[in-house]
C-alpha positions in Angstrom: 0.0 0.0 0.0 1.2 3.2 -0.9 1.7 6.1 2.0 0.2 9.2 2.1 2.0 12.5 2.0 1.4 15.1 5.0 2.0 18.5 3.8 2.6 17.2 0.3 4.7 20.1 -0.9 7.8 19.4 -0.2 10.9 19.0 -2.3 10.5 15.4 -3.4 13.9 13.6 -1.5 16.1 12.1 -4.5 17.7 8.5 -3.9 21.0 8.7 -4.4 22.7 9.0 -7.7 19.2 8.8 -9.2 19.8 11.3 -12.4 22.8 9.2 -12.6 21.2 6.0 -13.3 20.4 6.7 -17.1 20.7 2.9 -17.5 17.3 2.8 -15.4 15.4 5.4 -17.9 13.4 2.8 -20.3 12.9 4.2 -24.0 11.8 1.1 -25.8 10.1 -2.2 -24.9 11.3 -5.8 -26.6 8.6 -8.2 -25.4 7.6 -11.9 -26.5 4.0 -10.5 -27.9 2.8 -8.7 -31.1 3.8 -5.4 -31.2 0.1 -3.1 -31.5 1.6 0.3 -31.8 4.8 2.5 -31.0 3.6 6.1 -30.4 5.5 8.4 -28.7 5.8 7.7 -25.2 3.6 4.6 -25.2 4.7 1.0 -26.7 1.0 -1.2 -26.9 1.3 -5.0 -27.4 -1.7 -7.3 -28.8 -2.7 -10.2 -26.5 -5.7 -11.3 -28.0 -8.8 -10.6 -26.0 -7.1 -7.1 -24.5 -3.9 -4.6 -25.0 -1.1 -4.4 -23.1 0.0 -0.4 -22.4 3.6 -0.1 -21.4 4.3 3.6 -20.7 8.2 4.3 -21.6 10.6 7.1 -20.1 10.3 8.4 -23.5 9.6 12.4 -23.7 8.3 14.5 -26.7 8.5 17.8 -27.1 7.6 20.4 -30.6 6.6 16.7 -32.1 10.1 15.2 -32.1 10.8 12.7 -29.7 14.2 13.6 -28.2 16.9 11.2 -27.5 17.0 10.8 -24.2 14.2 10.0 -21.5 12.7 11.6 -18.2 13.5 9.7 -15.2 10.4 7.2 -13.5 8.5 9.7 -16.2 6.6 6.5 -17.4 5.3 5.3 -13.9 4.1 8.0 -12.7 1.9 8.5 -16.0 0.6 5.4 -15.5 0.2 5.4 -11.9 -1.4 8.4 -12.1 -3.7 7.7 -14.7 -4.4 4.7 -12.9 -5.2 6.9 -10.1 -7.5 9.0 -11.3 -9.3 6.1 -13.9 -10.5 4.9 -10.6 -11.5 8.4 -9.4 -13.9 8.9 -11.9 -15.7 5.6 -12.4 -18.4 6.4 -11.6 -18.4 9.3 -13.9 -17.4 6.9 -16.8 -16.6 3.8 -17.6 -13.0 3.1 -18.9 -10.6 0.8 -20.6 -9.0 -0.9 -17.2 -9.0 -4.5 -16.7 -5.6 -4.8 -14.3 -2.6 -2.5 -13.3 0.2 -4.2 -13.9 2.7 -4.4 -10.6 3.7 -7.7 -11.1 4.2 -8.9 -14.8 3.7 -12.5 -14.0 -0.1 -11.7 -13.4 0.2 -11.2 -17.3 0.1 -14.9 -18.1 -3.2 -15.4 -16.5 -4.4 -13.6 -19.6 -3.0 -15.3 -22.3 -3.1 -19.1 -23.2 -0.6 -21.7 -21.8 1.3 -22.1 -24.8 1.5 -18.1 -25.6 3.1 -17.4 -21.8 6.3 -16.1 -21.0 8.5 -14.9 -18.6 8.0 -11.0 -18.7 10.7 -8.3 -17.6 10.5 -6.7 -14.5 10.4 -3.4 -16.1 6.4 -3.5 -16.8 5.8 -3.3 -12.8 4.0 0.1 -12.2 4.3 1.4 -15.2 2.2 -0.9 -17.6 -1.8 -1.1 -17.8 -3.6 -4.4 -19.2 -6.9 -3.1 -20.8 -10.0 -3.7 -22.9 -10.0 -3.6 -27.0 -12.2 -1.1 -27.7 -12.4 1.2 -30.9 -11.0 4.4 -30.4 -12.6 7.4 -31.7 -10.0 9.7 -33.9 -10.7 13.0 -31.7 -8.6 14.6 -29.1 -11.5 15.8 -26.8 -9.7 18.6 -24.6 -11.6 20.8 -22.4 -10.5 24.5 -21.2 -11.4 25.7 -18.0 -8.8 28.5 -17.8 -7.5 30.7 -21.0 -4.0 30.1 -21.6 -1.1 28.4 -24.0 -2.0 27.7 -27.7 -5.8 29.3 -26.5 -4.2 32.6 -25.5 -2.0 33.0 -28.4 -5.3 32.3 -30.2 -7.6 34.2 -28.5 -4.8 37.9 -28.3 -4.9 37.4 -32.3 -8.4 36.9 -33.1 -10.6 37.2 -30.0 -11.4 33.6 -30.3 -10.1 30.2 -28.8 -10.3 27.1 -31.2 -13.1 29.7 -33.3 -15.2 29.9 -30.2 -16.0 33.8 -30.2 -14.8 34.5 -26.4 -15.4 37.7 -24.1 -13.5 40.6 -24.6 -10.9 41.7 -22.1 -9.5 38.3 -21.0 -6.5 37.9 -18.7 -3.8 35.9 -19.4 -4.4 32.6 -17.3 -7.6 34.0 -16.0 -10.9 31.3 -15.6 -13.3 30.9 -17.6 -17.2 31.2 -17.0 -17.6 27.9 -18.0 -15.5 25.1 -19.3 -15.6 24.9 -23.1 -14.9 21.8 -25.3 -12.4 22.7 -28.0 -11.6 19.1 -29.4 -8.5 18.8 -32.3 -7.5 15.8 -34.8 -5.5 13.1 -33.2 -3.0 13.5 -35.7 -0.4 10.1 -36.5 2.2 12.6 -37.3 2.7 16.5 -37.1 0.6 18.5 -35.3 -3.3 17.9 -34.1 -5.6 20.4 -35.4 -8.3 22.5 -34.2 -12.1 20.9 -34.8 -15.5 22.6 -34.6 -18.6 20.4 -33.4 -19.9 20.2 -37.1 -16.6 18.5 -38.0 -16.9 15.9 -34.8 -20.7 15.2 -35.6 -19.1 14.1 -39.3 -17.1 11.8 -38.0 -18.8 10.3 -35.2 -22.5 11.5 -35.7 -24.3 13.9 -33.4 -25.8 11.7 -30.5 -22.7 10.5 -30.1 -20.8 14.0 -30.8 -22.6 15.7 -28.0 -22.3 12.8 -25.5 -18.5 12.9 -25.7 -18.8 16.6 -25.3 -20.8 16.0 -22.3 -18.7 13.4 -20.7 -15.6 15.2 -21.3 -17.0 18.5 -19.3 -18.2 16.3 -16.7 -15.0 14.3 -16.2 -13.0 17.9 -16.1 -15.8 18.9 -13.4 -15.4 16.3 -11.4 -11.4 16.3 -11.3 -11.7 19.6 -10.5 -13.4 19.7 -7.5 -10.8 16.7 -6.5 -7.9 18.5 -7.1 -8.7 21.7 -5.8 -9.1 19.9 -2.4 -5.5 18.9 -3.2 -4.6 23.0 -3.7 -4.6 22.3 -7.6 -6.3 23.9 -10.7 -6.3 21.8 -13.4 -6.3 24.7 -16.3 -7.1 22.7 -19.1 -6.7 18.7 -20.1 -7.5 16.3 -23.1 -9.3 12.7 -22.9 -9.7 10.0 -25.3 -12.5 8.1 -25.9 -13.9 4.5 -27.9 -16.7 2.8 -28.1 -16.9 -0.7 -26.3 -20.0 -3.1 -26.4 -21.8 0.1 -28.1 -21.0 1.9 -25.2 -18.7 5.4 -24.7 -15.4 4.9 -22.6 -12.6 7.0 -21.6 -9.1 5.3 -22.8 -5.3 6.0 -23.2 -4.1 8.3 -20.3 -6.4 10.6 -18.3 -4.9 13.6 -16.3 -1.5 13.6 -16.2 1.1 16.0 -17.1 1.6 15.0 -20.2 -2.2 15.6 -21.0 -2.9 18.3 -18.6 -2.1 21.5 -17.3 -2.0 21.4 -13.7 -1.5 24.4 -11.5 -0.9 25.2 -7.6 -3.6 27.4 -6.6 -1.7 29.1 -4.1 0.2 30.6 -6.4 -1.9 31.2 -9.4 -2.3 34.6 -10.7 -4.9 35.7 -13.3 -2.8 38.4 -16.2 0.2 35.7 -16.9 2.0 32.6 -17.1 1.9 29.9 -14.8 3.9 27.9 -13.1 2.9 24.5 -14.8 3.7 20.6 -13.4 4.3 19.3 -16.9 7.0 19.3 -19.2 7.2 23.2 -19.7 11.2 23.3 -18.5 12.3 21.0 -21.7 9.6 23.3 -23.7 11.7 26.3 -22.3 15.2 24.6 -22.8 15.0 23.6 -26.1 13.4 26.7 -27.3 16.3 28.8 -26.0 19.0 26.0 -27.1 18.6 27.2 -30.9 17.7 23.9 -32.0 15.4 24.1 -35.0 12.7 21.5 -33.8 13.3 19.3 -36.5 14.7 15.9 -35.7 16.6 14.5 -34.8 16.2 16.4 -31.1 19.2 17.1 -28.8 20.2 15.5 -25.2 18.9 17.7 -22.1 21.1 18.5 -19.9 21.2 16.4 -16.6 20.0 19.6 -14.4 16.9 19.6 -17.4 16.0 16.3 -16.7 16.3 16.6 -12.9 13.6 19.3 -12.9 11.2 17.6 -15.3 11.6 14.5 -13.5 11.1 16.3 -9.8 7.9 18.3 -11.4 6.4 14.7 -12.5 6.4 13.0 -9.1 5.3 15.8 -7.2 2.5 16.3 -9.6 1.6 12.7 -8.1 2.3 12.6 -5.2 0.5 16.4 -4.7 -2.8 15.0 -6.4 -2.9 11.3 -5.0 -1.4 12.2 -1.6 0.7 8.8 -2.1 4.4 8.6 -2.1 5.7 7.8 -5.0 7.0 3.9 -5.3 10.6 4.2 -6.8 
């Protein structure tokens, strides 16, 4: 069982020679089952009846995956969205069949003659879960005006062409949450959608129950976190359809998919300071690197910072220490 943090806050206490250990950061998986998909940070493996989610220490950043990974960056995505998956069942039903801390519970999934002896590697950071079919829309939801929204809405006075209020603050909240979903793109950046172009795709009825879902998820992590002394500014969820039915997938709030904020310092009128992967962002674009690949090496002090900001995102949400 995990511990919980008093006063969660704190500078997270590193184990020794733990930036060091580079041999420890896992950037690609090699196991005995049919390789599903390689995406950026995730490597998914087919075993028959589910999917197998191993989330890598691999970290992207302007598309382009850069050469070198974040530290315990892949368990606590997937502790986290573990985490908050169970959170919000009752919200919405979602992909999870079994957390993977021991990979020998794998083989009571597949059949005797397709088991194996699996690597250590998948404890705490791999998720066993339910084929469903995915729906090809990044359903984010805005709660607070900033990033890619901001830029937008200073140029035009819109955010994803949503016609917003005049005389917005950097970073300030929104009266309500709006639903600006995008493309899931394969490669190169997603793109902005309106509702016309999700009802297209996936119809209306089930357009406007993703739209639903997704503002009611946000709703309901919100409240959470902000007993936790968080504002979760904006995030994205995936969705598919399994047994006819709407389910969240993939990861679900985490800083690789959200922008989370500490409320006692939050500011309306400019940036924040955000528990994601901002300080590589802010590296990189200062480095003079094109952001074309191939990407460079952070620095080790980089990839301290980013790794810090991850696990205390965790352990600040969950109130759990994190399991090294």
């Amino acid at each position: 069982m995990e511990e919980e943090v008093h006063g969660a806050g704190t500078e997270t206490a590193w184990p020794e020679g733990f930036i060091k250990m580079q041999k420890d950061v896992l950037l690609k998986t090699e196991l005995p089952l049919p390789l599903f998909i390689r995406g950026k940070v995730r490597d998914t493996y087919d075993m028959g009846d589910y999917i197998l989610i191993v989330v890598t220490d691999r970290i992207s950043a302007f598309d382009v995956i850069l050469p070198c990974g974040i530290p315990q960056k892949g368990k606590v995505l997937n502790q986290l969205s573990s985490f908050w998956f169970d959170k919000t069942k009752d919200v919405i039903n979602n992909h999870v069949v079994a957390v993977v801390n021991d990979a020998a519970i794998l083989n009571d999934y597949l059949p005797k003659d397709k088991q194996s002896k699996f690597p250590a590697y998948l404890n705490g950071r791999s998720m066993l879960v339910k084929k469903a079919k995915r729906l090809p829309i990044e359903c984010v939801v805005r709660g607070y005006i900033s990033g890619s929204a901001w830029s937008e809405y200073v140029k035009s006075g819109t955010v994803s062409g949503i016609k917003m209020p005049s005389g917005l603050l950097e970073s300030q909240k929104l009266g309500s949450p709006i639903f600006t979903p995008t493309t899931k793109a394969e490669q190169g950046h997603d793109l902005p959608m309106t509702m016309s172009e999700v009802e297209a795709i996936v119809g209306k009825t089930l357009a406007n129950e993703i739209k639903h879902a997704s503002i009611d998820i946000y709703n309901n992590a919100v409240e959470y976190a902000g007993t936790r002394g968080f504002i979760i500014a904006d995030t994205k969820f995936e969705f598919g359809i399994d047994s006819g039915k709407l389910i969240i997938i993939d990861e679900m709030l985490t800083p690789d998919s959200s922008r989370f904020w500490e409320a006692a310092k939050y500011k309306a009128g400019q940036s924040q300071d955000s528990y994601d992967k901002q300080i590589v962002r802010d590296w990189l674009s200062q480095s003079g690197w094109n952001k074309e690949p191939p990407g460079p090496v952070l620095p080790d002090d980089v990839i301290e910072k980013t790794a810090q900001r991850y696990i205390e995102a965790y352990e600040k949400l969950t109130g759990r220490k994190f399991d090294y």
